[in-house]
C-alpha positions in Angstrom: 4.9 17.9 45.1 6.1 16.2 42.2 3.1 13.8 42.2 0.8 16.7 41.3 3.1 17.9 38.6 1.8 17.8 35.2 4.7 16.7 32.8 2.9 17.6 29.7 2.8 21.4 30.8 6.2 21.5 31.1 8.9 22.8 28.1 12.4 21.5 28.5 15.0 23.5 27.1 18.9 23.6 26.9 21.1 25.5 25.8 24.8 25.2 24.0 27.2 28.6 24.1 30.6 29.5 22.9 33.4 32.0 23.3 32.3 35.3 21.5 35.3 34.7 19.5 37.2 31.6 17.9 40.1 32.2 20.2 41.9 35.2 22.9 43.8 36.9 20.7 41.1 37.8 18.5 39.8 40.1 20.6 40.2 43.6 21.0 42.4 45.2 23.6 39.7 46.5 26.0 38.4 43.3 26.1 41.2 41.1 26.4 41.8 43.7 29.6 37.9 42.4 31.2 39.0 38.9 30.4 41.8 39.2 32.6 40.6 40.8 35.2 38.2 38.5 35.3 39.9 35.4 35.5 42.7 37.0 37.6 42.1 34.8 40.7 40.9 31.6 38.9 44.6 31.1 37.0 47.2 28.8 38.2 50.5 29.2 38.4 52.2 29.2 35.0 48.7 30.1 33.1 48.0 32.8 31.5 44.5 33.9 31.3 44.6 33.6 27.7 45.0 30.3 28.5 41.6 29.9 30.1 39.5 31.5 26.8 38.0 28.1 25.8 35.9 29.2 29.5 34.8 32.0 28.2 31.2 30.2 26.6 29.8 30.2 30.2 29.6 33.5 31.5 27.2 35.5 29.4 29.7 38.9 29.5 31.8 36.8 27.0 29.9 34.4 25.4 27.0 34.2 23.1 24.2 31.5 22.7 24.3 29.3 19.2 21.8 26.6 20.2 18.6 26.4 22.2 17.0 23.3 22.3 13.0 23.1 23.6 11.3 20.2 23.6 8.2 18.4 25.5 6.3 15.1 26.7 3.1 13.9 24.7 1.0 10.8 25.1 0.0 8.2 22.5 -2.0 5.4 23.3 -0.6 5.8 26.6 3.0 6.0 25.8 5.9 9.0 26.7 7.2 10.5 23.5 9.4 13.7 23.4 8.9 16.5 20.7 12.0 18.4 19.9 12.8 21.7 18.4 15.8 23.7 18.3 16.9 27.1 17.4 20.1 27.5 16.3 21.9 30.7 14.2 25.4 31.9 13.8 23.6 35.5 14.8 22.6 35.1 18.1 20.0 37.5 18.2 18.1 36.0 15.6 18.3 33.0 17.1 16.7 34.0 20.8 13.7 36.4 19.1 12.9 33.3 17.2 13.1 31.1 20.5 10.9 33.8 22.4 8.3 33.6 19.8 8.3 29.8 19.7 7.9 30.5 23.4 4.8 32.4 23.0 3.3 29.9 21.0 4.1 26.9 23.6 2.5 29.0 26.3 -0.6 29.6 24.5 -0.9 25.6 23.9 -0.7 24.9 27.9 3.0 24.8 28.4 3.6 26.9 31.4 6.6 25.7 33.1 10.3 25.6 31.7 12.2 23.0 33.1 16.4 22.9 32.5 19.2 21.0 34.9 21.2 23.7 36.4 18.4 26.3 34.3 18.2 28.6 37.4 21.8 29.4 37.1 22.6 28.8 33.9 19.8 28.4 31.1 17.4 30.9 31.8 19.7 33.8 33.1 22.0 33.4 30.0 19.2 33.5 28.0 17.9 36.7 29.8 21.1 38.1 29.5 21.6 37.7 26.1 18.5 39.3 25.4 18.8 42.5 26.8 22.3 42.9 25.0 20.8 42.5 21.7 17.9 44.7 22.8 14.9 41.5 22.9 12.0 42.2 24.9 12.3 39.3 27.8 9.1 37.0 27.7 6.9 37.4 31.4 8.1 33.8 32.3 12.0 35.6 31.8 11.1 38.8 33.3 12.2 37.9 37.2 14.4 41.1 38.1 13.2 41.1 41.7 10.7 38.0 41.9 10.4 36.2 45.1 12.1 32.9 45.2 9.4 30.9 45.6 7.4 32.5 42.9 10.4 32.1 39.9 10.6 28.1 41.0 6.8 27.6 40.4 7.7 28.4 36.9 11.1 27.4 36.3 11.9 24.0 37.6 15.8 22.9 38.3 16.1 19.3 38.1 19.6 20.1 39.9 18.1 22.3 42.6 15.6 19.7 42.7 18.5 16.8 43.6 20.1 19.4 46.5 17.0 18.8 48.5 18.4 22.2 49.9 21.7 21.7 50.1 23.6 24.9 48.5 27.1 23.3 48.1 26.2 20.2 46.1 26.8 20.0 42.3 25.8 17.2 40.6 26.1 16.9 36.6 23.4 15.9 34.5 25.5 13.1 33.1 26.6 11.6 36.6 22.7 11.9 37.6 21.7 10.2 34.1 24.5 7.6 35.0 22.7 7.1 38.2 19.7 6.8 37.1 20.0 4.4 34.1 19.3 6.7 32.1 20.5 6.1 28.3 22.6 8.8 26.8 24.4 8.7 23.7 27.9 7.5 24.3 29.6 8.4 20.5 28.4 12.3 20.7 30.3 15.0 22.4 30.1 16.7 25.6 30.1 20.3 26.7 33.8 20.9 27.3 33.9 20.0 22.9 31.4 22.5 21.6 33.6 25.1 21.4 36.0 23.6 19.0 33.3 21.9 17.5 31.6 25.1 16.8 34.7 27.4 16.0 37.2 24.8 14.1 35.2 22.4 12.9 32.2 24.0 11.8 30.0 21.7 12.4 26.6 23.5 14.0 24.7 20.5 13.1 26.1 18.3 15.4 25.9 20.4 18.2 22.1 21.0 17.8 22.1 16.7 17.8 24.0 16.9 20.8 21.6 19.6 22.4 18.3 18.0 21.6 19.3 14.4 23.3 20.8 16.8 26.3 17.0 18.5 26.7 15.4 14.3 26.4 18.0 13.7 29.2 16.2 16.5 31.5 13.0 15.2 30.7 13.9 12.1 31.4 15.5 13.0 34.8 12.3 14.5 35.9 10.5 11.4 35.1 12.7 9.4 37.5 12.2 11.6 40.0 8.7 11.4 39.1 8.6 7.2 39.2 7.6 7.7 35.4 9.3 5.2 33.1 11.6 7.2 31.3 11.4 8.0 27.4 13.8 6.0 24.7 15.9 7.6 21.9 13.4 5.9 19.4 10.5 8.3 20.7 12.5 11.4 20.3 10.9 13.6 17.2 12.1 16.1 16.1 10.7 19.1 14.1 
């Protein structure tokens, strides 16, 4: 299956996400309340679930998107190189309607496939998500309330579901996988469990964006390995 699959129709993306605030007791009453009830059975003893905040970035009730980072595989004289472009905006909505136009472009030059690692549990819903809440009319390739299984993963490859080979209870990180793989990632930038203080106390959006683009290289990358592709260096990353 993967032998048939065309790399160059593919768009990469990944995306970075934050709290909606810096920190828990920013937020209002009612929604401190949700916050609790919702991490009532994930606290340990001795935490409070003010203590788990820094969390909130990953489910989209309580978190917001400041970084999408779509990129894809071109050809010169018969060697890989990755085009990046990212979207990033303090105002969220903003920064998706200008993602979902992008998007519309890409489609109309042959990209037809998204492609994230963990995207069909994370990515792509988020970005759904996130839509509707700021009122964004969801692309077709988003618009999968009630598609048939089959039908949203012959537009939306996982290169983690892809690794599971079927197996439901298995996850593996992309940096383990890259790690496996000999794959190169950049070993002086941060990681996910830093964005949030990156993004709230230091400021510092730029580097996150960085970090994002060399994130959505690593997918491609991944997908080239499972491919038998050589894989693409950090010297044929452009961004734009």
């Amino acid at each position: 299956m993967l032998n048939n699959l065309n790399i160059e129709e593919i768009l990469f993306l990944d995306i970075e996400t934050v709290p909606l605030a810096p920190e828990f007791s920013k937020l209002s009453d009612n929604w401190k309340k949700l916050w609790e009830k919702k991490m009532q059975f994930k606290i340990d003893d001795g935490e409070l679930p003010g203590d788990l905040y820094d969390r909130a970035g990953i489910y989209a009730e309580f978190g917001k998107i400041i970084c999408i980072s779509a990129g894809y595989v071109t050809q010169k004289k018969g060697e890989f190189f990755f085009r990046a472009k990212s979207f990033y905006d303090d105002d969220e909505k903003k920064l998706i309607g200008n993602f979902f136009n992008a998007w519309e472009q890409f489609s109309r030059a042959g990209k037809r496939k998204l492609c994230g690692h963990n995207g069909q549990e994370f990515d792509f819903p988020y970005i759904a998500r996130r839509a509707l809440v700021h009122n964004l009319k969801l692309p077709k390739i988003f618009d999968i309330a009630g598609a048939k299984p089959w039908e949203v993963k012959d537009v939306m490859i996982d290169t983690l579901q892809l690794w599971k080979f079927g197996d439901y209870k298995h996850y593996t990180s992309l940096s383990l996988l890259c790690e496996l793989f000999d794959i190169p990632t950049p070993k002086d930038d941060i990681d996910g469990s830093q964005v949030c203080n990156v993004y709230w106390k230091e400021n510092d959006l730029d580097r996150i964006v960085k970090y994002c683009e060399k994130d959505t290289l690593a997918v491609a990358n991944l997908l080239l390995k499972y491919k038998g592709d050589k894989i693409i260096p950090f010297d044929n990353l452009e961004s734009v």
